[in-house]
Predicted model as a PDB file, atoms N, CA, C, CB and O in Angstrom, pLDDT in the B-factor column:
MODEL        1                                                                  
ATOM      1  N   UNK A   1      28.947  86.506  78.965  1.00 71.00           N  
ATOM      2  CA  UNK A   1      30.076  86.973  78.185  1.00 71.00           C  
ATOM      3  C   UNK A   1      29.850  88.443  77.847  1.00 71.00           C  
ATOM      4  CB  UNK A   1      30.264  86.118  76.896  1.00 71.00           C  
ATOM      5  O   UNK A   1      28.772  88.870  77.434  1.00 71.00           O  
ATOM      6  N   UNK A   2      31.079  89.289  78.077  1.00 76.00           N  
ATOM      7  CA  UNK A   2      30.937  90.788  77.598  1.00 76.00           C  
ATOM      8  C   UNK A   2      31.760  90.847  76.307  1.00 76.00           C  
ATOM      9  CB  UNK A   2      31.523  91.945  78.748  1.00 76.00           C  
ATOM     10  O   UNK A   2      32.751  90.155  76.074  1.00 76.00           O  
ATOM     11  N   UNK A   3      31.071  92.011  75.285  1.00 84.00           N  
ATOM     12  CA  UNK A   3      31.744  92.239  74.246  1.00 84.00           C  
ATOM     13  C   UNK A   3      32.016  93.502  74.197  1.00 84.00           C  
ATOM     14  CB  UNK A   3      31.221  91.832  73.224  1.00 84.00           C  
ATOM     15  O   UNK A   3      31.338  94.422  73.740  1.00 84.00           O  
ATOM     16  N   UNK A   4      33.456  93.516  74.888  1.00 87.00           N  
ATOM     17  CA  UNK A   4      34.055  95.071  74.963  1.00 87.00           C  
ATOM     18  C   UNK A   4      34.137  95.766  73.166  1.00 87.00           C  
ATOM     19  CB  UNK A   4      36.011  94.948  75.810  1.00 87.00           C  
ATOM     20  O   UNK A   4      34.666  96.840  72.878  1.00 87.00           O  
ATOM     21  N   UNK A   5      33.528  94.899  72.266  1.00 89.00           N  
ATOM     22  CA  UNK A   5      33.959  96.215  70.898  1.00 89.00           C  
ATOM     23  C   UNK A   5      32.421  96.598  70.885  1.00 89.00           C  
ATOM     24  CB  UNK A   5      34.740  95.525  68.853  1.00 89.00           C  
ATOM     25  O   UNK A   5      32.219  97.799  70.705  1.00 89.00           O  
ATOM     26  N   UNK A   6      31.313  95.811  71.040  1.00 91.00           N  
ATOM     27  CA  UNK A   6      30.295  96.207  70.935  1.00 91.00           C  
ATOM     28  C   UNK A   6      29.834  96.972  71.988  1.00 91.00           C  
ATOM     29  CB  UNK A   6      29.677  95.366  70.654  1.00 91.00           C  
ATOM     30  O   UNK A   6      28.723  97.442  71.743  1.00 91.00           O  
ATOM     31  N   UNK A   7      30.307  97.290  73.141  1.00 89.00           N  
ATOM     32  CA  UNK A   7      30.327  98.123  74.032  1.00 89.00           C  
ATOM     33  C   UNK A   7      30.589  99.215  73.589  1.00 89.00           C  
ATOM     34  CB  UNK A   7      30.980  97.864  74.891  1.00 89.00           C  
ATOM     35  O   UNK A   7      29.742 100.014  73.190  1.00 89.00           O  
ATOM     36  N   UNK A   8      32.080  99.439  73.602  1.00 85.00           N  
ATOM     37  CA  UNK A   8      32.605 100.514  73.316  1.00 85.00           C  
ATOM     38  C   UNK A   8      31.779 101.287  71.848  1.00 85.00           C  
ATOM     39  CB  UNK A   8      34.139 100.120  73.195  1.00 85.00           C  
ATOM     40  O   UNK A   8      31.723 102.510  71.728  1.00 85.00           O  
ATOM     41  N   UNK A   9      31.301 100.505  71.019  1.00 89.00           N  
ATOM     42  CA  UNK A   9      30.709 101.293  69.873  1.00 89.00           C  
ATOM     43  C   UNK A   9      29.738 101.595  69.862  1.00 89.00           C  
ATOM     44  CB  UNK A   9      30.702 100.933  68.887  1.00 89.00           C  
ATOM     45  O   UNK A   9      29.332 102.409  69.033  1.00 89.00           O  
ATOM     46  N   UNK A  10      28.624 100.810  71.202  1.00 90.00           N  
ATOM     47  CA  UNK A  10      27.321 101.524  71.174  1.00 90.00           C  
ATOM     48  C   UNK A  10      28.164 103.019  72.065  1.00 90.00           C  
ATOM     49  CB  UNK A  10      25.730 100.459  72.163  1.00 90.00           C  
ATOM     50  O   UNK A  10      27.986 104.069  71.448  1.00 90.00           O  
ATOM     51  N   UNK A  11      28.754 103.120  72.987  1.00 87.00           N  
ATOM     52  CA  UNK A  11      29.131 104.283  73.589  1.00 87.00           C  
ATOM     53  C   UNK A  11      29.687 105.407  72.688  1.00 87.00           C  
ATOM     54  CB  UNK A  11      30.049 103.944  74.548  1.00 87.00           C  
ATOM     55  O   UNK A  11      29.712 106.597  73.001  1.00 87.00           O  
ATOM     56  N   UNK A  12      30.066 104.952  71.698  1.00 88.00           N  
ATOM     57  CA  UNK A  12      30.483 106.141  70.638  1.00 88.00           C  
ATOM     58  C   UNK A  12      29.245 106.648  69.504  1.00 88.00           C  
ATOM     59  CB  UNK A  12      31.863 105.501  69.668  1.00 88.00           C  
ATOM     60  O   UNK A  12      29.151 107.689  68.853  1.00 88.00           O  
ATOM     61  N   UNK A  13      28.441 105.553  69.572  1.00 91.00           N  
ATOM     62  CA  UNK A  13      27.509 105.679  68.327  1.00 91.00           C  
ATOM     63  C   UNK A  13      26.745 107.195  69.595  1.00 91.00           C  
ATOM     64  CB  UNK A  13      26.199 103.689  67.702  1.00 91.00           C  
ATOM     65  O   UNK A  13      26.672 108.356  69.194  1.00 91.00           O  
ATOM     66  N   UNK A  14      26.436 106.906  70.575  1.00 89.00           N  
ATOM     67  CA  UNK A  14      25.632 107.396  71.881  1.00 89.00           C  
ATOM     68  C   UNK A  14      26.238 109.093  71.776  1.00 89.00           C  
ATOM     69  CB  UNK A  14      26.170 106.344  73.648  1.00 89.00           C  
ATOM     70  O   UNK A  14      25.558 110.115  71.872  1.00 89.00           O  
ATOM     71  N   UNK A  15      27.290 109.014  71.618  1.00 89.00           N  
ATOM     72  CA  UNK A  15      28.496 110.341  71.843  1.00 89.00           C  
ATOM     73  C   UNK A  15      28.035 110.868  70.473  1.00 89.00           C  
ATOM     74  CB  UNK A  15      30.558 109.909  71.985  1.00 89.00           C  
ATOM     75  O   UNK A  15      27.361 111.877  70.683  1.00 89.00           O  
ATOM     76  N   UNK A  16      28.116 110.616  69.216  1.00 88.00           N  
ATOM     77  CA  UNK A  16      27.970 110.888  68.112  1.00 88.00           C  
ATOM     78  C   UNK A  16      26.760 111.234  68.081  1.00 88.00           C  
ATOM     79  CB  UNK A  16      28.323 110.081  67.338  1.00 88.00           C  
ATOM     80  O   UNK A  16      26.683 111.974  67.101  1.00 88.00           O  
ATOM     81  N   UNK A  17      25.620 111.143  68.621  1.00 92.00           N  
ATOM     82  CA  UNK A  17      24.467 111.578  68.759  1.00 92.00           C  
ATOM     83  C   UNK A  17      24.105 112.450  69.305  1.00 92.00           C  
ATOM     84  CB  UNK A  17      23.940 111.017  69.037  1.00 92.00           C  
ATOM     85  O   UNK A  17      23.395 113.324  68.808  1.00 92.00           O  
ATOM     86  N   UNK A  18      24.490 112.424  70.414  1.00 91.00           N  
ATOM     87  CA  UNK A  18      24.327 113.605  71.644  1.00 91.00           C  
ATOM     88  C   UNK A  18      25.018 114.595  71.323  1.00 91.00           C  
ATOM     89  CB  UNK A  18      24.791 113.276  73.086  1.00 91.00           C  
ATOM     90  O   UNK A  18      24.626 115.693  71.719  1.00 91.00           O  
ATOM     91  N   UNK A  19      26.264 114.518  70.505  1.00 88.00           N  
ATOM     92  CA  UNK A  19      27.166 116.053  70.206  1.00 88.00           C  
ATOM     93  C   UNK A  19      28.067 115.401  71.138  1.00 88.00           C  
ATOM     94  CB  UNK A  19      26.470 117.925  70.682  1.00 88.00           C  
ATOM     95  O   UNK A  19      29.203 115.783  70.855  1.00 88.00           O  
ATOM     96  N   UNK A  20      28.098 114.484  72.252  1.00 83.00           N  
ATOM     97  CA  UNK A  20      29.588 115.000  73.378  1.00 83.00           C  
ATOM     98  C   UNK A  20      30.419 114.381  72.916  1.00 83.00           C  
ATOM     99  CB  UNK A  20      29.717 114.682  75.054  1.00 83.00           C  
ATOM    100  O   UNK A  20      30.397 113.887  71.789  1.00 83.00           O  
ATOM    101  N   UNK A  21      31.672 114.274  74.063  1.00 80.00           N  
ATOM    102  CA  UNK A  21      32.492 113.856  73.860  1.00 80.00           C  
ATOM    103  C   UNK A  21      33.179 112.567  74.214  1.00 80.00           C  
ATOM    104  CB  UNK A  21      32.824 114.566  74.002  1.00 80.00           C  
ATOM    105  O   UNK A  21      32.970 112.392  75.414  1.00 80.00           O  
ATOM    106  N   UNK A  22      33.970 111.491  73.685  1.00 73.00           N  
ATOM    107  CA  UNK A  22      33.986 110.345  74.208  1.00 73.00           C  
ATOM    108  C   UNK A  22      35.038 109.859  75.420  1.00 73.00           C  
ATOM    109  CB  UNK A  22      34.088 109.648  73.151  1.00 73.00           C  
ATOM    110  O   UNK A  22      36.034 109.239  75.044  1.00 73.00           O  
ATOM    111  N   UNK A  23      34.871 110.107  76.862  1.00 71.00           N  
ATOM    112  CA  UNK A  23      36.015 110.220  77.674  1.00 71.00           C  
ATOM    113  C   UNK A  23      36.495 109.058  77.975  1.00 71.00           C  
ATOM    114  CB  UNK A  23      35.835 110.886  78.779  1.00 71.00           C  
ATOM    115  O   UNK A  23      35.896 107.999  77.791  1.00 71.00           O  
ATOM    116  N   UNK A  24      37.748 109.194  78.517  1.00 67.00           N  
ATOM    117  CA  UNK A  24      37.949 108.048  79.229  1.00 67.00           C  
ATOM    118  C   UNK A  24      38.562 106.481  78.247  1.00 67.00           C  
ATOM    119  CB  UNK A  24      36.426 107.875  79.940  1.00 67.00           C  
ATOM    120  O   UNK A  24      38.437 105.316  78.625  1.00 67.00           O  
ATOM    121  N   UNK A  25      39.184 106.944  76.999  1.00 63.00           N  
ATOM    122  CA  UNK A  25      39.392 106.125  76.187  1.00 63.00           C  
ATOM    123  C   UNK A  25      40.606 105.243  77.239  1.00 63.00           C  
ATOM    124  CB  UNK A  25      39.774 106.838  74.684  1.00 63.00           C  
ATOM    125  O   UNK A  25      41.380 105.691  78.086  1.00 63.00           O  
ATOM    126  N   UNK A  26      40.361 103.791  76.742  1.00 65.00           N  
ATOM    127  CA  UNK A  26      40.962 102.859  76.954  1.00 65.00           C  
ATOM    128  C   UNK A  26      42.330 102.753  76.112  1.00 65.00           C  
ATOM    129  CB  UNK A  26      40.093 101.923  76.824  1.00 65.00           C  
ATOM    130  O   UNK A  26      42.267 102.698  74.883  1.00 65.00           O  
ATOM    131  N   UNK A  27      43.677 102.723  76.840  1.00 71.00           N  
ATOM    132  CA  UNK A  27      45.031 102.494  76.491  1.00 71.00           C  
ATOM    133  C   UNK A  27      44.941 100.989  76.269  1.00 71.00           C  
ATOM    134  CB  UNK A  27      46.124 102.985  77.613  1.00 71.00           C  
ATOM    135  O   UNK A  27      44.594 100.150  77.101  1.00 71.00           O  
ATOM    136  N   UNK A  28      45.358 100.766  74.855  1.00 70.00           N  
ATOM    137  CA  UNK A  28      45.418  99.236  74.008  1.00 70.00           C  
ATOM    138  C   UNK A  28      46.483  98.740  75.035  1.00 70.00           C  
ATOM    139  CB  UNK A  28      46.036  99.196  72.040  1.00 70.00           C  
ATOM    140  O   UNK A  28      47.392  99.223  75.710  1.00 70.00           O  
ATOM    141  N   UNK A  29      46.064  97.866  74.870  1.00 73.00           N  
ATOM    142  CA  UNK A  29      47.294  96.618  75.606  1.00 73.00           C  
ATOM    143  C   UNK A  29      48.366  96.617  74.757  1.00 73.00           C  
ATOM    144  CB  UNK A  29      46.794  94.840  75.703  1.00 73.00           C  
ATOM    145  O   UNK A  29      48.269  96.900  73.563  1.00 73.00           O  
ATOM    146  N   UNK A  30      49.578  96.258  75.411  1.00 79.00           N  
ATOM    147  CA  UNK A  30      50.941  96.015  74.543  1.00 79.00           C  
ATOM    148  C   UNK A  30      50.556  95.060  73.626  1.00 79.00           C  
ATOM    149  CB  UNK A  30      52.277  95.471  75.360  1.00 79.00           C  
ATOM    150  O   UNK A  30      49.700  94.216  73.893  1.00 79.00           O  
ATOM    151  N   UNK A  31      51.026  95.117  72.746  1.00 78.00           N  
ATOM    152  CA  UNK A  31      51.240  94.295  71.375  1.00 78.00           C  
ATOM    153  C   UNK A  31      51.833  92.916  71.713  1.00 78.00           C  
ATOM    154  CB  UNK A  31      52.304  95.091  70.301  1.00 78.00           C  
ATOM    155  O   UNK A  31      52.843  92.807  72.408  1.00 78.00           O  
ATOM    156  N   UNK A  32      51.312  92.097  71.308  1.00 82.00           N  
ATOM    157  CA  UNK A  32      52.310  90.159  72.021  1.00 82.00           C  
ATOM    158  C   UNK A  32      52.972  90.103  70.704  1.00 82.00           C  
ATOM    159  CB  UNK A  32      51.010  88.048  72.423  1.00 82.00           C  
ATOM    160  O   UNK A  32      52.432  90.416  69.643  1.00 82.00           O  
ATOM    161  N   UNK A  33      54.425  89.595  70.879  1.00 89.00           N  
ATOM    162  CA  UNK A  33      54.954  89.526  70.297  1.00 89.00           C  
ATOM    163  C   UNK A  33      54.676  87.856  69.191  1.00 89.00           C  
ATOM    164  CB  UNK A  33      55.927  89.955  71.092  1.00 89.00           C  
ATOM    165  O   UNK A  33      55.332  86.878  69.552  1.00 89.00           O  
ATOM    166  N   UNK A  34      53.983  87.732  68.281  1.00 91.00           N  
ATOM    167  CA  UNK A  34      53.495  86.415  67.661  1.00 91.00           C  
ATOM    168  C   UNK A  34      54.275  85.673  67.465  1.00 91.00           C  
ATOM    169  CB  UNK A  34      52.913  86.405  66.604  1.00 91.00           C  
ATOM    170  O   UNK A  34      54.228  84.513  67.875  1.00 91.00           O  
ATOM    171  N   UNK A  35      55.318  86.229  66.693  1.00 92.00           N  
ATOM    172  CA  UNK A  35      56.090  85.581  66.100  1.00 92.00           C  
ATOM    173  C   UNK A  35      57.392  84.872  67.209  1.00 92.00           C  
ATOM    174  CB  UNK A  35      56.490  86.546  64.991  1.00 92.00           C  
ATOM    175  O   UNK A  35      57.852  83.740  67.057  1.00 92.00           O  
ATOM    176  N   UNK A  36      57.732  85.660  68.102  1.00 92.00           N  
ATOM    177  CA  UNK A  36      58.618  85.421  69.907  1.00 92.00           C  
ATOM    178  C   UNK A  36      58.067  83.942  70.189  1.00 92.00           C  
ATOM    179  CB  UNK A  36      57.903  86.809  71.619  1.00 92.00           C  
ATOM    180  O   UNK A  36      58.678  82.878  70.293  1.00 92.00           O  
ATOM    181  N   UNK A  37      56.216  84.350  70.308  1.00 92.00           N  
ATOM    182  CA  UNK A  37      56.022  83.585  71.112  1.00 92.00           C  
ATOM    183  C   UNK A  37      55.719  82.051  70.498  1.00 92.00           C  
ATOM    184  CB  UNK A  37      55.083  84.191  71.862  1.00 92.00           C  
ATOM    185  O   UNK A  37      55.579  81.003  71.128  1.00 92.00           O  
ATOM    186  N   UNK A  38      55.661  82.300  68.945  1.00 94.00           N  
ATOM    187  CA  UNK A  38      55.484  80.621  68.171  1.00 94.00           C  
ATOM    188  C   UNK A  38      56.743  80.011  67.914  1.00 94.00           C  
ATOM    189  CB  UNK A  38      54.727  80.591  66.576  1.00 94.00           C  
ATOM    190  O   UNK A  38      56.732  78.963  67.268  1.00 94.00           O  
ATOM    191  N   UNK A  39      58.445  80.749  68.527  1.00 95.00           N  
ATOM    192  CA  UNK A  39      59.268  80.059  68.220  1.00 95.00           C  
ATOM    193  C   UNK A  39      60.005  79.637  70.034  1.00 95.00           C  
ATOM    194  CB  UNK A  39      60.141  80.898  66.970  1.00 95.00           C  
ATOM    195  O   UNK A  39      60.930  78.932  70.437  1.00 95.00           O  
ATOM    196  N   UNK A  40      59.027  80.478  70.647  1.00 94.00           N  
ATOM    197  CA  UNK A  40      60.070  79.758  72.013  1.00 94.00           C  
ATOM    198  C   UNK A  40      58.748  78.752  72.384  1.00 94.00           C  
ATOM    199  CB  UNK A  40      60.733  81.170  73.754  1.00 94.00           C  
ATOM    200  O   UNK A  40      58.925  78.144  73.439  1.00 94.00           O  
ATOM    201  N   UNK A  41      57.391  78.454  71.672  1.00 94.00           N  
ATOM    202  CA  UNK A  41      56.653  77.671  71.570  1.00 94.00           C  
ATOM    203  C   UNK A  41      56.715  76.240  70.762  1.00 94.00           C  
ATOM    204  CB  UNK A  41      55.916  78.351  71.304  1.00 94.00           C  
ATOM    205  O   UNK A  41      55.963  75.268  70.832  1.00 94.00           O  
ATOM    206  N   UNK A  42      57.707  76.436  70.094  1.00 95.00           N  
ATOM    207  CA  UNK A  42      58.325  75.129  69.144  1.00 95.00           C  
ATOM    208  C   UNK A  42      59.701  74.631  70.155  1.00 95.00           C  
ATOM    209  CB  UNK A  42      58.977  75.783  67.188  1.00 95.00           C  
ATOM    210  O   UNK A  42      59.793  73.433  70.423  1.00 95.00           O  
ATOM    211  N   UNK A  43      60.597  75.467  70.613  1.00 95.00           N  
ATOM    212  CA  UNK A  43      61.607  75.456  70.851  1.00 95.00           C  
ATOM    213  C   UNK A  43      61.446  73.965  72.685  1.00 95.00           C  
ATOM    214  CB  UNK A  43      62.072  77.358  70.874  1.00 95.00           C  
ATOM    215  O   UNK A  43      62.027  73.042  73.255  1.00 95.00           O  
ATOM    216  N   UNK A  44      60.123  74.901  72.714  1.00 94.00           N  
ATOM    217  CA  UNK A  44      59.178  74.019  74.440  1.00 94.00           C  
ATOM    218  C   UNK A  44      59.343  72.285  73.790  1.00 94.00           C  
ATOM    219  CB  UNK A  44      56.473  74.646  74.733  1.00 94.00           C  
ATOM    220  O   UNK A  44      59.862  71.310  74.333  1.00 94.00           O  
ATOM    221  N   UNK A  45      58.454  72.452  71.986  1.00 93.00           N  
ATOM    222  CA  UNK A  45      58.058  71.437  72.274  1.00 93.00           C  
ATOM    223  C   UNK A  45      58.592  70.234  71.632  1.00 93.00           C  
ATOM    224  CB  UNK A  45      56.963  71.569  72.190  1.00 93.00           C  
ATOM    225  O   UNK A  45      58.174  69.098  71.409  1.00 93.00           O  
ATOM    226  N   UNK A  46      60.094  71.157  71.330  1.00 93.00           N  
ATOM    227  CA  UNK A  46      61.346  70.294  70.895  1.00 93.00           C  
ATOM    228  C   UNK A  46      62.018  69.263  72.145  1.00 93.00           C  
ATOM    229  CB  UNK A  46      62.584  71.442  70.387  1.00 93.00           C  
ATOM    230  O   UNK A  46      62.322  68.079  72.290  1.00 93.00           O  
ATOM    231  N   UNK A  47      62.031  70.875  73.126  1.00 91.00           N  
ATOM    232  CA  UNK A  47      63.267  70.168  74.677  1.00 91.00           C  
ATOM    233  C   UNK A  47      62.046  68.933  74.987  1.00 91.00           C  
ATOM    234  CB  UNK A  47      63.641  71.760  76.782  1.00 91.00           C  
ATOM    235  O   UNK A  47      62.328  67.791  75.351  1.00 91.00           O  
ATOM    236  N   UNK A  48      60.670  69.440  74.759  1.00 90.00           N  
ATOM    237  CA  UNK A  48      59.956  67.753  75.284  1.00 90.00           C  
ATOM    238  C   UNK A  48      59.757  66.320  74.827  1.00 90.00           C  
ATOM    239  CB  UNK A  48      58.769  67.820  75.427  1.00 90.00           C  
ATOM    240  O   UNK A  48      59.697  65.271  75.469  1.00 90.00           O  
ATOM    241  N   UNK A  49      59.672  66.593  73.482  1.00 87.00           N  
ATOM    242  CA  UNK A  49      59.881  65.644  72.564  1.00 87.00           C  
ATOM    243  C   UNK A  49      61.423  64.763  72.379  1.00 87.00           C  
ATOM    244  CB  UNK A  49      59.535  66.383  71.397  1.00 87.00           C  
ATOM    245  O   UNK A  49      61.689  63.685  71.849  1.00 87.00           O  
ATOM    246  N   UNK A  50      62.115  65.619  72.970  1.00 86.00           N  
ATOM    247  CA  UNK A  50      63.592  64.967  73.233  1.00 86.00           C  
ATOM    248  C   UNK A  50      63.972  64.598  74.366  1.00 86.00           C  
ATOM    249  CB  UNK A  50      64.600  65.713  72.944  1.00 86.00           C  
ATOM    250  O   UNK A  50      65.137  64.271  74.591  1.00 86.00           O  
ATOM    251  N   UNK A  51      63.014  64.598  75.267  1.00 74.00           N  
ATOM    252  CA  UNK A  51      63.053  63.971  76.510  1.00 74.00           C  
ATOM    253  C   UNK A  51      62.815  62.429  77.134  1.00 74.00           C  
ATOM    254  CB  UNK A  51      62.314  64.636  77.000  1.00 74.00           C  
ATOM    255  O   UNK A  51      61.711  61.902  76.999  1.00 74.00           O  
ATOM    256  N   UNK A  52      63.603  61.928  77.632  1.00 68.00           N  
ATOM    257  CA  UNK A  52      63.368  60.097  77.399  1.00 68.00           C  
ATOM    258  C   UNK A  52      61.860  60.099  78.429  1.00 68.00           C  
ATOM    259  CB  UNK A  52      65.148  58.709  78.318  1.00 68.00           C  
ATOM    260  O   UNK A  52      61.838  60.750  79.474  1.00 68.00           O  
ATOM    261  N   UNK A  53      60.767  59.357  77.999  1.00 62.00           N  
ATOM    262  CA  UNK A  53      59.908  59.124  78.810  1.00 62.00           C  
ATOM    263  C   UNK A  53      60.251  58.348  80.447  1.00 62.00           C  
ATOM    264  CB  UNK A  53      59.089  58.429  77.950  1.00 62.00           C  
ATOM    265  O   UNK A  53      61.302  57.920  80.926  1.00 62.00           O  
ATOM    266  N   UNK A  54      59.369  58.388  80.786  1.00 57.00           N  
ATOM    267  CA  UNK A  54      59.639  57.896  82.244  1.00 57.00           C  
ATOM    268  C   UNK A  54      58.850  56.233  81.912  1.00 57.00           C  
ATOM    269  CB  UNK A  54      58.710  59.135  83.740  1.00 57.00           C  
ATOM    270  O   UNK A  54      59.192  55.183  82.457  1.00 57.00           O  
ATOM    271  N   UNK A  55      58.013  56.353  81.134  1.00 61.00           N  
ATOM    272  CA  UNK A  55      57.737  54.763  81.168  1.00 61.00           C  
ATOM    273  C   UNK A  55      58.766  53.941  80.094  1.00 61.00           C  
ATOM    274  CB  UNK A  55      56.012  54.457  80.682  1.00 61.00           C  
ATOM    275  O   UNK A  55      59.651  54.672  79.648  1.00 61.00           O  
ATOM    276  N   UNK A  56      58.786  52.877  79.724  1.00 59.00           N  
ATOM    277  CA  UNK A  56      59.744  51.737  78.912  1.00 59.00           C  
ATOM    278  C   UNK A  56      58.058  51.604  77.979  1.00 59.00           C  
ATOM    279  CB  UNK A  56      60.642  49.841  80.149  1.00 59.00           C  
ATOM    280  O   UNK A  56      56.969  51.332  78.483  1.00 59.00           O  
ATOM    281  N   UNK A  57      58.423  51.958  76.249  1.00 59.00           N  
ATOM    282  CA  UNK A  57      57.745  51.537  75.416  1.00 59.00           C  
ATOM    283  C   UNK A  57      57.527  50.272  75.178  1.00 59.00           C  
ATOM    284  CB  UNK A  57      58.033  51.970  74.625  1.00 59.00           C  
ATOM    285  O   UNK A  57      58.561  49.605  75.219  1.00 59.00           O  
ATOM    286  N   UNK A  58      56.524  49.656  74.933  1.00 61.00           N  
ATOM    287  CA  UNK A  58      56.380  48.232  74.714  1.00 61.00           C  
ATOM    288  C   UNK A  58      56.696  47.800  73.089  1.00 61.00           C  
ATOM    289  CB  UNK A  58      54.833  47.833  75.171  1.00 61.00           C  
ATOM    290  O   UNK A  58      56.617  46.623  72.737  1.00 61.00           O  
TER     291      UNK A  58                                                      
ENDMDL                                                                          
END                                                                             
């Protein structure tokens, strides 16, 4: 397993030492929308729950 924050902060602690500079910074990923995705995540597990099973309940 890699831990890209502990990475990235020994590489800055490293920069902060030496005087240089820190290149090459990483562009954050888009933002997920949380809240989008916990209501078309309810919305899933409505249409399934309202779906007649394929077996006959006993």
């Amino acid at each position: 397993m890699h831990d890209e924050y502990a990475h990235a902060l020994e590489q800055l602690v490293d920069v902060k030492i030496t005087g240089g500079e820190l290149a090459g910074l990483a562009e954050a990923a888009p933002a997920l929308d949380l809240m989008a995705a916990l209501e078309e995540s309810v919305r899933a597990a409505k249409r399934a729950h309202r779906r007649p099973s394929a077996r006959p309940r006993p």
